[in-house]
Each structure stands twice: as C-alpha cells, then as structure tokens.
C-alpha positions as CSV (number, residue, x, y, z in Angstrom):
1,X,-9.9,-75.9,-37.9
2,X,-12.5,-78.2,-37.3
3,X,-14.7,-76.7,-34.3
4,X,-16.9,-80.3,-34.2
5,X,-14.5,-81.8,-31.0
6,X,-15.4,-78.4,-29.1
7,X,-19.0,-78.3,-29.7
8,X,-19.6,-81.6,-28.6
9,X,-17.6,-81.5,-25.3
10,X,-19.7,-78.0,-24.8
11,X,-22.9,-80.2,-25.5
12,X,-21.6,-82.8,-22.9
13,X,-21.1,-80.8,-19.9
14,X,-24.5,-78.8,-20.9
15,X,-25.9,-82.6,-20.3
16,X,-23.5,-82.8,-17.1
17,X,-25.0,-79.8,-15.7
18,X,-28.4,-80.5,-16.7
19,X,-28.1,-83.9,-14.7
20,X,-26.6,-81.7,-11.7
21,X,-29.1,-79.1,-11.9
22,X,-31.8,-79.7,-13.6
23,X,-33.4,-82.8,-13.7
24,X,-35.4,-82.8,-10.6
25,X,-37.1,-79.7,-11.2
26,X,-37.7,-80.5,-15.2
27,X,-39.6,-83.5,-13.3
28,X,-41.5,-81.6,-10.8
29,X,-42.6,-79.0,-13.4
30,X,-43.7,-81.5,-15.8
31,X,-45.6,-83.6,-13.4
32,X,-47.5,-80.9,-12.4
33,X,-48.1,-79.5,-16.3
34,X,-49.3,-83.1,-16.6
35,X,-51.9,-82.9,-13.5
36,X,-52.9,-79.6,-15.2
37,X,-53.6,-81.2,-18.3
38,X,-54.9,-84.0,-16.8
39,X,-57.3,-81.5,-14.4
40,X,-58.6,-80.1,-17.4
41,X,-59.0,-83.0,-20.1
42,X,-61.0,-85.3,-17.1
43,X,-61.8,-82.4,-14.4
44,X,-60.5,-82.2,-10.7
45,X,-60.1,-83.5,-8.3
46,X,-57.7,-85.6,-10.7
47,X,-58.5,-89.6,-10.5
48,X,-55.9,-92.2,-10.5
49,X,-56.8,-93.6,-13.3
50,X,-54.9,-95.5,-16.2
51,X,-54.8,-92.1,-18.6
52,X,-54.2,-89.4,-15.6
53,X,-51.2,-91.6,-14.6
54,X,-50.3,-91.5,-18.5
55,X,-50.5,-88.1,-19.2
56,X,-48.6,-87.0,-15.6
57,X,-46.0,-89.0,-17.0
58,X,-46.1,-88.1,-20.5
59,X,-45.5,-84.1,-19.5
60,X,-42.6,-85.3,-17.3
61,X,-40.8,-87.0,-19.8
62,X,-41.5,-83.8,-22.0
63,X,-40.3,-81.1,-19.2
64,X,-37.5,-83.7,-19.0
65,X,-36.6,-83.3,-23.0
66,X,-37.4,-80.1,-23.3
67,X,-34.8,-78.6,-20.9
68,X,-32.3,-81.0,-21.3
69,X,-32.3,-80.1,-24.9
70,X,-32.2,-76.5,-24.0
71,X,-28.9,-77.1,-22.0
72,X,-27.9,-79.8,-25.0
73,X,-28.4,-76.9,-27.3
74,X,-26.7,-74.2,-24.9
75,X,-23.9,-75.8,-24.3
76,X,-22.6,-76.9,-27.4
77,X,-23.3,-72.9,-28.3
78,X,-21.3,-72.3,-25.8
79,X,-18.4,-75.0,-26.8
80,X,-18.4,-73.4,-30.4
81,X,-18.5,-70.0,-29.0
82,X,-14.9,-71.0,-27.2
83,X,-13.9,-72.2,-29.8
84,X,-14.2,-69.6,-32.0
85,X,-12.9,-66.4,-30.0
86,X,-10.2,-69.3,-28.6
87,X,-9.0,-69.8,-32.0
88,X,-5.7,-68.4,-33.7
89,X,-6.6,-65.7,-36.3
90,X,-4.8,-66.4,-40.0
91,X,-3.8,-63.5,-41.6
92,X,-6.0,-63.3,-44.9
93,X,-4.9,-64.1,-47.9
94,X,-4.1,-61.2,-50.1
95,X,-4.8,-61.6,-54.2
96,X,-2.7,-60.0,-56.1
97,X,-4.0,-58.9,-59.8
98,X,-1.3,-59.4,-62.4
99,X,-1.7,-57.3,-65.4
C-alpha cells in the first residue's frame, strides 16, 4: 500500500493548524529573539537602524520556519502513523521447503 497520499494530507493539516495556531506566536517569539540578538550584537536600548530592523526580521522569519516545520514534520508523522495502524494486515506468506 503506498502510505505517500496519507503522509502528505497529515503534513497539510499540520500546516492548516500551524496557520490556525501558530503563526502569531512563531512571530512574536521570533521578533523578540531578534531584538535579543539585536540587544546584544549593537547593545540596548536597541536603535532603529537598517541592521536591527534586519535582524528582528530575520529571527521572525526563522521562528516562523522553524515551527511550521515542526508541525510540517508532526503532522505528516502523524498521517503515516494512521496509516499504518489503519491499515489491513496480510497474512504472511508462508515458504514451504520442498525436499
């Protein structure tokens, strides 16, 4: 049985939650991992400058990846997983040794 049809659906309504769930917080924590980083690399308080502004973004978009992956990745485990204990068992094969 192929268990590829299953997986991706799983991956798709990991992304469907994600979108429901998910994506405003990913964006808040990576904004504010990107004023860390930014507090650090050029000091605080943080200037609006050209990079700050860059980096801010840059952790967002990566908070943003990063746990949309991870329900990506969870949810096609899941789809599989379905699939799997959903599946009809086949009876194995027995060989038979002539002599």
């Amino acid at each position: 049985m192929n268990r590829k049809t299953p997986t991706l659906i799983g991956a798709a309504v990991g992304l469907a939650a994600f979108l429901a769930i998910a994506l405003l917080p990913a964006l808040l924590y990576g904004g504010y991992a990107g004023v860390l980083l930014a507090g650090g690399l050029f000091g605080t308080p943080v200037q609006p400058t050209f990079l700050v502004r860059a980096l801010i973004v840059f952790g967002m978009v990566m908070g943003v990846t990063g746990v949309g992956s991870l329900f990506a990745v969870g949810g096609a485990a899941i789809g599989a997983a379905v699939s799997a204990l959903a599946a009809p068992t086949e009876k194995p094969v027995e060989h038979q040794v002539k002599a």
